[in-house]
N, C-alpha and C positions, 0 to 999 in steps of 0.2 A: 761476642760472648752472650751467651745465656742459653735458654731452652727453645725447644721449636722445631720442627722438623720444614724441610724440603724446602716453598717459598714462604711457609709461613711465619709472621712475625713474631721475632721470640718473648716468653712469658714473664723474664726476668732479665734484664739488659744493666750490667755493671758500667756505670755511668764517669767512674772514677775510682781507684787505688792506691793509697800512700801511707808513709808511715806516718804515726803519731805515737811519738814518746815509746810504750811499749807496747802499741797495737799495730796490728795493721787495718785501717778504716776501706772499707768496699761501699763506694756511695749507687746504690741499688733503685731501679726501680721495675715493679713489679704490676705483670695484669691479671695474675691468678695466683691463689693465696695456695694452692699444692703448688705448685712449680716455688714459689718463694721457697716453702718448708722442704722441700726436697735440695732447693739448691743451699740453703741453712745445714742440713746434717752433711749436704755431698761437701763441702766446704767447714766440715769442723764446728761447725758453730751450733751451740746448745739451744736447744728447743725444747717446749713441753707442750703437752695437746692444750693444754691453759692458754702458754702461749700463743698458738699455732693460732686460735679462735678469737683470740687479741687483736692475732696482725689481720688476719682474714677481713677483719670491721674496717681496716686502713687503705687494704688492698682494692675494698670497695670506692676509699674515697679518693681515690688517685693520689696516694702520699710517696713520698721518695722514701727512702730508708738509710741511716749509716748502720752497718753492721762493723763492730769489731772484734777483732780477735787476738786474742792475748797472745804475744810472740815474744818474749824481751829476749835482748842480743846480752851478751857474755858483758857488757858493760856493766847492763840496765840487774843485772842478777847475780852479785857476787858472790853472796851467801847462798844462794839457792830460797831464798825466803819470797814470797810473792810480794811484788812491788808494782803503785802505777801511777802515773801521774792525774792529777784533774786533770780534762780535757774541756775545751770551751769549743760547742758546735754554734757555729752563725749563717744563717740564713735571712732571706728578706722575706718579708710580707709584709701585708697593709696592715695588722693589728697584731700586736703581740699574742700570742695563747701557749696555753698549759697543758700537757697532756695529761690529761687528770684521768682517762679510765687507766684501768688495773686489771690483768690477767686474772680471773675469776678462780682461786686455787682453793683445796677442798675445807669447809668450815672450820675443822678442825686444828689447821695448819698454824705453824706456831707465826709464821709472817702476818698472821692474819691481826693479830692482837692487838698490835701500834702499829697506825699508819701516820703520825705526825707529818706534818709538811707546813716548812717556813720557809717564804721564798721574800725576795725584796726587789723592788719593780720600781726601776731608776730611767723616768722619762720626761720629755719638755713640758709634756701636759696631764694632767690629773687623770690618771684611768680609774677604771670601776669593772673588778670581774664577774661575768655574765658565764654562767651555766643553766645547761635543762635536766630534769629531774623530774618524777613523777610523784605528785599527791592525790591520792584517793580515784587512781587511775588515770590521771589528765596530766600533759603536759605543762608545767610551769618554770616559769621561765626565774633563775636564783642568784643570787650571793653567795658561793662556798667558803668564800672567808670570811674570817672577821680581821679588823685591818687597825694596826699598831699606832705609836703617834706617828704620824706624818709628816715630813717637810719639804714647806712649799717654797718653790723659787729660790732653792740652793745654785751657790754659783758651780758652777761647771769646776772652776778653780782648785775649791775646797773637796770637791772630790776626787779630783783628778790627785791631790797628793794622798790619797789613801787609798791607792792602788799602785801595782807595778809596773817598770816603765813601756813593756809589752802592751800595760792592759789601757794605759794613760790614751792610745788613738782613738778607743771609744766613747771617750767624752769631748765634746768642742768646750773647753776651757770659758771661751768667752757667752755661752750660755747658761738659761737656769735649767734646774730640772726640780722635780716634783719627785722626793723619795719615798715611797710608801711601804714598811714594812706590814706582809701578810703572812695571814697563820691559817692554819685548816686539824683542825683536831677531833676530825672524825674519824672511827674506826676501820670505817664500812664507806666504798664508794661505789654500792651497788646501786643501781636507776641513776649516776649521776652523770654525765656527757664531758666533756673536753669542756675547759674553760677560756673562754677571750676576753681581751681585756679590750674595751670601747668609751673614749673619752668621755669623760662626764657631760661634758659640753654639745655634744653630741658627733656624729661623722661627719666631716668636710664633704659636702656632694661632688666635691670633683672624686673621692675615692669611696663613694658610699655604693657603687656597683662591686669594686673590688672584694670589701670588706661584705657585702652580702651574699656573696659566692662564697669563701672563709667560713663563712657563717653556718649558712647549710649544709656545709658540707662534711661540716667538722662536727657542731654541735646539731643540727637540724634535719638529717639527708631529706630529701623528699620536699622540706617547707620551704616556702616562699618568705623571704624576708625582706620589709618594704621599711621606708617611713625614716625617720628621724634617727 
């Protein structure tokens, strides 16, 4: 599946298809950001040239994609009322991150007003979120949150029963973790880059190549990330 003519390799290759709850999820990856947006409208799926210039930056950085599409079965819809569940997408990588840009929609737009974002970041070791951003023309390197009380070296235990018994595999019980509620209460995430979160303590050199791949590519294109 995807696009391409004759022996050439196609520009969008649907990697995976299944339901979830009342979607159907298409796990997409993509080497040219028109072939993505054309195979996005030929498959139902909403787009805006906001958007289209959003993914194009991703398209660059070799990212996969879920796209879903609202489908609910006669069960999921009885009233006819639009219904959907949270969905929890899980993937691996060396450092957690955020996708913190934002389709650029016009000034005026009423989305644009409040952009609050509270997220809470439940892991064995203390992280610290790192974005880039431009002051006075130059890149520097930021803190986009400001960051709640915090607790350290919660047992696994104690949070494992304030979750449901689906969600209970994601903690090992017999560990601690380090719970950090963060907040971001700016309006505007214009000049700000994607945000990773990198232990306080610094990266383990066995995985300090991984994570500066990550780095660049997501927050950096083009920069070299070395050192500690």
């Amino acid at each position: 599946p995807g696009g391409g003519a004759g022996n050439s390799s196609p520009k969008v290759v649907i990697l995976d298809i299944k339901r979830v709850g009342s979607f159907v999820a298409f796990v997409l990856k993509a080497t040219d950001a028109s072939a993505l947006d054309k195979w996005l409208k030929d498959n139902k799926l909403g787009s805006t040239p906001e958007n289209d210039k959003w993914l194009a930056e991703y398209v660059a950085r070799d990212f996969f994609y879920v796209a879903f599409r609202y489908e609910p079965t006669k069960d999921t819809n009885v009233d006819g009322s639009l219904k959907a569940e949270t969905v929890r997408i899980s993937f691996k990588t060396p450092v957690p991150f955020y996708p913190y840009r934002e389709p650029t929609h016009p000034a005026n737009a009423e989305e644009t007003k409040e952009r609050a974002v509270a997220l809470w970041l439940v892991s064995p070791q203390a992280l610290a979120p790192v974005a880039m951003t431009k002051e006075g023309g130059k890149d520097v390197w930021v803190n986009p949150f400001a960051e709640g009380w915090r607790r350290d070296k919660m047992p696994g235990s104690i949070i494992a029963n304030t979750l449901s018994d689906d969600d209970k595999k994601l903690v090992d019980e017999k560990q601690t973790y380090f719970v950090q509620p963060l907040e971001d209460q700016k309006t505007k995430r214009t000049d700000y880059g994607d945000v990773v979160f990198l232990p306080e303590e610094g990266v383990p050199a066995a995985s300090r190549e991984k994570v500066a791949v990550l780095v660049s590519k997501l927050i950096a294109p083009g920069v070299k990330v070395g050192g500690k």
